[in-house]
Residue frames as a rotation matrix with the C-alpha (Angstrom) as fourth column:
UNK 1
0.450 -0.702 0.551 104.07
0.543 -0.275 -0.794 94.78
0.709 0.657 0.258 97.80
UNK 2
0.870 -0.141 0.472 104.31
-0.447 -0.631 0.635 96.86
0.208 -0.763 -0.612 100.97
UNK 3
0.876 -0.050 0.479 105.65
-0.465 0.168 0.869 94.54
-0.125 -0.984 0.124 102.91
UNK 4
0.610 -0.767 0.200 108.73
0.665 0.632 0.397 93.21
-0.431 -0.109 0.896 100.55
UNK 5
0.516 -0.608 0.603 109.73
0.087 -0.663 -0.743 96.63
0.852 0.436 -0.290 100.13
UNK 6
0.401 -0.345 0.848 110.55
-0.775 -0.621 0.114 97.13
0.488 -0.704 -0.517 103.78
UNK 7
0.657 -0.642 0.397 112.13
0.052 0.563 0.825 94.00
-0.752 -0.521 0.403 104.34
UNK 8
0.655 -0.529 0.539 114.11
0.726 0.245 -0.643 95.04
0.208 0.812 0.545 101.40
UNK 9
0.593 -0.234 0.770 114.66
-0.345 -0.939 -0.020 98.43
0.728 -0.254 -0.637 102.78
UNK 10
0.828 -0.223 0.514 115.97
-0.508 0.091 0.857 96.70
-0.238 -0.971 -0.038 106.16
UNK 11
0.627 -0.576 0.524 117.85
0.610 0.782 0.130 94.25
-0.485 0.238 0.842 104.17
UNK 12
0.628 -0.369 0.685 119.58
0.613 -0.308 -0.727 96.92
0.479 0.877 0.033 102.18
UNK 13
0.782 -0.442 0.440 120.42
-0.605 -0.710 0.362 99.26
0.152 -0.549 -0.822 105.42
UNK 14
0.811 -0.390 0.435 122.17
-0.251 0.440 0.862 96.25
-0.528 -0.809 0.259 106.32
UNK 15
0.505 -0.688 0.522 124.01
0.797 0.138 -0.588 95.87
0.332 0.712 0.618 103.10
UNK 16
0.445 -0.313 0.839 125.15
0.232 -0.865 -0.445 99.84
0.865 0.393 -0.312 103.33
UNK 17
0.857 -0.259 0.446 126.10
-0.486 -0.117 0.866 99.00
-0.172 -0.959 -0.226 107.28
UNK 18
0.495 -0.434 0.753 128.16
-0.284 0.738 0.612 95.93
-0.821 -0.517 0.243 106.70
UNK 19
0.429 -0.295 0.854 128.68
0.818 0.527 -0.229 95.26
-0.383 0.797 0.467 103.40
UNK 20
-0.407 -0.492 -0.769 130.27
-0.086 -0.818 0.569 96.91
-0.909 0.298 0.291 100.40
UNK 21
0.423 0.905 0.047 128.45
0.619 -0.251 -0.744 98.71
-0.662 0.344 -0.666 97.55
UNK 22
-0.929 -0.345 0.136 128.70
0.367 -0.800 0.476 101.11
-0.056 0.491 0.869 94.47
UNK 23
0.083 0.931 -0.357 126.11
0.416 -0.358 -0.836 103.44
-0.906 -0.079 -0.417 93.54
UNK 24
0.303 0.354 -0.885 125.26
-0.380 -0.806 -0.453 104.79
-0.874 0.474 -0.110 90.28
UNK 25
0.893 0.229 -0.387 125.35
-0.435 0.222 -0.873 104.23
-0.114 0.948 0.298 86.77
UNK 26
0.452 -0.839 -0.304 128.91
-0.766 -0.190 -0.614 103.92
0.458 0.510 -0.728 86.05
UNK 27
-0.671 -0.659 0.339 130.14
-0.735 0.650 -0.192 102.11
-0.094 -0.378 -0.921 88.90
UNK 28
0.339 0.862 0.377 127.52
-0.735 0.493 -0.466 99.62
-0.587 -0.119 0.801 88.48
UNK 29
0.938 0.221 -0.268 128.75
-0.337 0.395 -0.855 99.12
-0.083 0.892 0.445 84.97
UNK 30
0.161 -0.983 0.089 132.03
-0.799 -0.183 -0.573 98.69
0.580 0.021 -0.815 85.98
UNK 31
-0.475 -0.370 0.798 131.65
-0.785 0.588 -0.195 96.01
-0.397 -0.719 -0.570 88.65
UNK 32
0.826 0.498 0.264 129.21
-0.304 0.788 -0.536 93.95
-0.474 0.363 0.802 86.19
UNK 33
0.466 -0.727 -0.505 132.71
-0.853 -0.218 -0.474 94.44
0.234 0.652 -0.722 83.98
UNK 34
-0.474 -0.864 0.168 135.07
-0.700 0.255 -0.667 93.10
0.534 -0.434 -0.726 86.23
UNK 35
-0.061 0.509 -0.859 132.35
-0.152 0.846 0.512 90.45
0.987 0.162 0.025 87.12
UNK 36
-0.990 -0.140 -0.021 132.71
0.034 -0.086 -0.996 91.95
0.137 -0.986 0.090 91.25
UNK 37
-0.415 0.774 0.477 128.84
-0.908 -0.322 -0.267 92.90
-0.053 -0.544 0.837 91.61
UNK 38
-0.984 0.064 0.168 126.25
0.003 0.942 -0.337 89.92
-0.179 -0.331 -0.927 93.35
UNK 39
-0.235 0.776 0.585 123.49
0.968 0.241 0.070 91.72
-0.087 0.583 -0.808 92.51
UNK 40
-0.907 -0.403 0.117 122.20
0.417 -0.831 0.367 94.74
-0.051 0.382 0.923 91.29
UNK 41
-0.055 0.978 -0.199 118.90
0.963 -0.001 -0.268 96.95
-0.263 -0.206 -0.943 91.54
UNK 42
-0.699 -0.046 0.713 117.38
0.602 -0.575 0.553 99.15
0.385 0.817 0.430 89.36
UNK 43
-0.508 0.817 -0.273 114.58
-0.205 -0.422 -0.883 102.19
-0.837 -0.393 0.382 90.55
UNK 44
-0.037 0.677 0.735 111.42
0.775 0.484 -0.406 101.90
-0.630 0.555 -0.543 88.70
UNK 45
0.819 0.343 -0.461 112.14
-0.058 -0.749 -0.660 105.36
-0.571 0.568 -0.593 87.05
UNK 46
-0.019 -0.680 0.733 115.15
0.138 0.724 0.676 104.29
-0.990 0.114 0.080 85.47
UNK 47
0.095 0.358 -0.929 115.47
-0.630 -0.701 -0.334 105.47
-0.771 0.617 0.159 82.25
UNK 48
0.690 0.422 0.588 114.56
-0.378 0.903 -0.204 102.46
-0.617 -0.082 0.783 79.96
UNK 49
0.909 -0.278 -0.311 117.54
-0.085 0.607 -0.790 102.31
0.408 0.744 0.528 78.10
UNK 50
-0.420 -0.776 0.470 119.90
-0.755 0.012 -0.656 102.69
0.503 -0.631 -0.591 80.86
UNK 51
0.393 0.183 0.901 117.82
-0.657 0.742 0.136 99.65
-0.644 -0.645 0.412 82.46
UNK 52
0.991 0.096 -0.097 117.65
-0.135 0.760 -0.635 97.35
0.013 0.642 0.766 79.38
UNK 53
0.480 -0.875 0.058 121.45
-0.543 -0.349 -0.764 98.36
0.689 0.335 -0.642 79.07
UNK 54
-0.271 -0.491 0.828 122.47
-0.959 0.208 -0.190 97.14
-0.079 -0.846 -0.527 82.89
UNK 55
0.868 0.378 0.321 119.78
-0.322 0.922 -0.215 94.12
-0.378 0.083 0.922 82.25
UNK 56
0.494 -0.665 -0.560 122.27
-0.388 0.407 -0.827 93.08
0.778 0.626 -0.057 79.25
UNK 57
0.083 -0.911 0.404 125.15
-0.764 -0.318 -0.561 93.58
0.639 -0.262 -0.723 81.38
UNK 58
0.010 0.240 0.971 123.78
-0.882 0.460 -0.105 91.93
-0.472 -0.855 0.216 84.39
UNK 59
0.667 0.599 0.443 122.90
-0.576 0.792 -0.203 89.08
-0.472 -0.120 0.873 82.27
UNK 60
0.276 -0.869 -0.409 126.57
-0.085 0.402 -0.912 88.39
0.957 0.287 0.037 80.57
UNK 61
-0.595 -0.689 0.415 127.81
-0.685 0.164 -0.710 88.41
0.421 -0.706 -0.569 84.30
UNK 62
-0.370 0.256 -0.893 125.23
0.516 0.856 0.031 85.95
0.772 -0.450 -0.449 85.47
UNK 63
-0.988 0.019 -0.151 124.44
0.132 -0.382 -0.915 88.51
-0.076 -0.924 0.375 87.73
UNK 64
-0.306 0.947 0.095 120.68
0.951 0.308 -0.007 89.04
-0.036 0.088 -0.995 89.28
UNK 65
-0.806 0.147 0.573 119.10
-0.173 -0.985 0.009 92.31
0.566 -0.092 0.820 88.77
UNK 66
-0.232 0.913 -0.335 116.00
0.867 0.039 -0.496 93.03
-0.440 -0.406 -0.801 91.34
UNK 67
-0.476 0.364 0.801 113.43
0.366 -0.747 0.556 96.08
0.800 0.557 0.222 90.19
UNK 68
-0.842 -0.316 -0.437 112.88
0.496 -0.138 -0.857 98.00
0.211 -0.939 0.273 92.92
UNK 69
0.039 0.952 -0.304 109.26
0.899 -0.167 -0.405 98.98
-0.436 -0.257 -0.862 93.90
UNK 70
0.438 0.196 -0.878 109.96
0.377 -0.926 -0.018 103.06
-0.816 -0.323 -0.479 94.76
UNK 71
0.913 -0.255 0.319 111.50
0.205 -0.390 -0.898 105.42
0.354 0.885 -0.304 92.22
UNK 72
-0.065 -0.998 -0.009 115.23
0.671 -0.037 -0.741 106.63
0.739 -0.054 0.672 92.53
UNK 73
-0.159 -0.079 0.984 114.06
-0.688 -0.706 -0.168 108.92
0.709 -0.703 0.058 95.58
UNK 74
0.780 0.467 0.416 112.91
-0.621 0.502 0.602 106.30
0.072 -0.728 0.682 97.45
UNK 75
0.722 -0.491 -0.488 115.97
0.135 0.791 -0.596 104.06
0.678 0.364 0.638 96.42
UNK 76
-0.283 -0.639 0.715 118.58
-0.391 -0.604 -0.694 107.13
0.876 -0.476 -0.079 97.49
UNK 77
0.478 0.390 0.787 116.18
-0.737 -0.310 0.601 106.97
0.478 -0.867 0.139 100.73
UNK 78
0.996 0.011 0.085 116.75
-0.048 0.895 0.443 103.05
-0.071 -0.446 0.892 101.76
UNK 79
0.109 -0.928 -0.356 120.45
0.695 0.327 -0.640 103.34
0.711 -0.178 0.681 101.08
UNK 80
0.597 -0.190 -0.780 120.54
0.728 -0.279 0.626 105.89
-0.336 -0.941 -0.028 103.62
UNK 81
-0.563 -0.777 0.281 121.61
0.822 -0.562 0.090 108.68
0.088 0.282 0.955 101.36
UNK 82
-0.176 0.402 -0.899 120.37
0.099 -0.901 -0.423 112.43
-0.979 -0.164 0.118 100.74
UNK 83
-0.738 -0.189 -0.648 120.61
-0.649 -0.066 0.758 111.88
-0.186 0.980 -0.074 96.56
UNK 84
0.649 0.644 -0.406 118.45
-0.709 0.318 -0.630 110.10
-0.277 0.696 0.662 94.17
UNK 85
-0.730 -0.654 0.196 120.54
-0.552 0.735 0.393 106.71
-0.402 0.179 -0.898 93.48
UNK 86
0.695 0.666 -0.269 118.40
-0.718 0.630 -0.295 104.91
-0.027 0.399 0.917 90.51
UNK 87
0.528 -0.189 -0.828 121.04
-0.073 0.961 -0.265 101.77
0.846 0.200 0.494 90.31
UNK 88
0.255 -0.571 0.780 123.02
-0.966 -0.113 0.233 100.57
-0.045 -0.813 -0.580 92.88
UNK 89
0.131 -0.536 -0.834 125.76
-0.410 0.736 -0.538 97.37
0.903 0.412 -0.124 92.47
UNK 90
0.837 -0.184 0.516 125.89
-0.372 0.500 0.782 94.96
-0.401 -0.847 0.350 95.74
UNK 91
0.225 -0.699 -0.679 129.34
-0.494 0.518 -0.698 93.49
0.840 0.493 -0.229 95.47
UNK 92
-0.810 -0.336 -0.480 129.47
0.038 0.787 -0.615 92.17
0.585 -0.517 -0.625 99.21
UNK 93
0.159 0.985 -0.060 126.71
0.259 0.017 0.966 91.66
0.953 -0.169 -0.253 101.19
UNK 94
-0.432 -0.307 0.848 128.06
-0.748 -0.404 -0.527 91.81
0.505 -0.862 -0.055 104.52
UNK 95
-0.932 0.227 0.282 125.92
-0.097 0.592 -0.800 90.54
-0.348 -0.773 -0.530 107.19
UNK 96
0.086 0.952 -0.295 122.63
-0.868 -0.074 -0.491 90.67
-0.489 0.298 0.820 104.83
UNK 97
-0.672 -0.049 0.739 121.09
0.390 0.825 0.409 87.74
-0.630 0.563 -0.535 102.95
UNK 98
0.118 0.820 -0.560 119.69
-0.442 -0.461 -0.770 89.91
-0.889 0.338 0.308 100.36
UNK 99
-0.725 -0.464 -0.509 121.38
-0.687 0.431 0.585 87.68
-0.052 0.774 -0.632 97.77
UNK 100
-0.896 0.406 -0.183 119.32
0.385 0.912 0.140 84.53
0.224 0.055 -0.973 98.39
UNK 101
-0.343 0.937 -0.069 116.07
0.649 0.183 -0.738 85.90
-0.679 -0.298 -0.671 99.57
UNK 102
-0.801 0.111 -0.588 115.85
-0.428 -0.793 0.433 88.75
-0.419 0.599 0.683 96.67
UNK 103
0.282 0.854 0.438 112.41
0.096 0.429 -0.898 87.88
-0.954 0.296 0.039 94.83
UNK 104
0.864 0.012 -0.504 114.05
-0.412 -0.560 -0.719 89.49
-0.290 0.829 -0.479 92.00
UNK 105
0.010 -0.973 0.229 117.03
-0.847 0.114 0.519 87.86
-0.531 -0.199 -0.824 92.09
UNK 106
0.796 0.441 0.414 115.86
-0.145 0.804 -0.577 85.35
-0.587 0.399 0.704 89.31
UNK 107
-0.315 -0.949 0.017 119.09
-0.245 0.099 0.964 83.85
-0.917 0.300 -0.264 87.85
UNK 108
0.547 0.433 -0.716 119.00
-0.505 -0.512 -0.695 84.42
-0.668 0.742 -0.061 84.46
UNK 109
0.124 -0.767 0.629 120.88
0.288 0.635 0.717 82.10
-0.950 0.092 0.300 82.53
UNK 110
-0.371 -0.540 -0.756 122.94
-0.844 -0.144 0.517 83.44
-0.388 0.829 -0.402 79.04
């Protein structure tokens, strides 16, 4: 488990270098809306009806959710913030291929 957190972690710096991102609840739900986010990741502390909620969401957009190992401190940590960030919406990768290699990233089909 170590070891596909920190190639997630690496993959994610590279998302928050290159790519473009929302954090937090709201905007999360907002780019599943508007059908902009590629994938989405939840912390494991996540309060369980704000997950189940995004799950929904995630799964009318077709969109993949991963469960991140760490809790929402660790999450904050890998995006390279100072805050606690329990969801966080990928909407471009950039130069990362965390889309395709996500273990989570199990297309759900509606």
């Amino acid at each position: 488990a170590k070891k596909s957190n920190e190639s997630i972690n690496s993959r994610l710096a590279l998302v928050m270098k290159s790519g473009k991102f929302c954090l937090g609840y709201k905007q999360t739900l907002r780019t599943l809306r508007n059908g902009k986010s590629k994938l989405v990741i939840i912390a494991s502390n996540t309060p369980p009806l704000r997950k189940s909620e995004i799950e929904y969401y995630a799964m009318l957009a077709k969109t993949g959710v991963h469960h991140y190992v760490g809790d929402n401190n660790e999450l904050g940590t890998a995006c390279g913030k100072y805050f606690r960030v329990c969801t966080l919406s990928i909407t471009d990768p950039g130069d990362s291929d965390i889309i395709r290699t996500m273990p989570g990233a199990d297309k759900t089909e509606a």
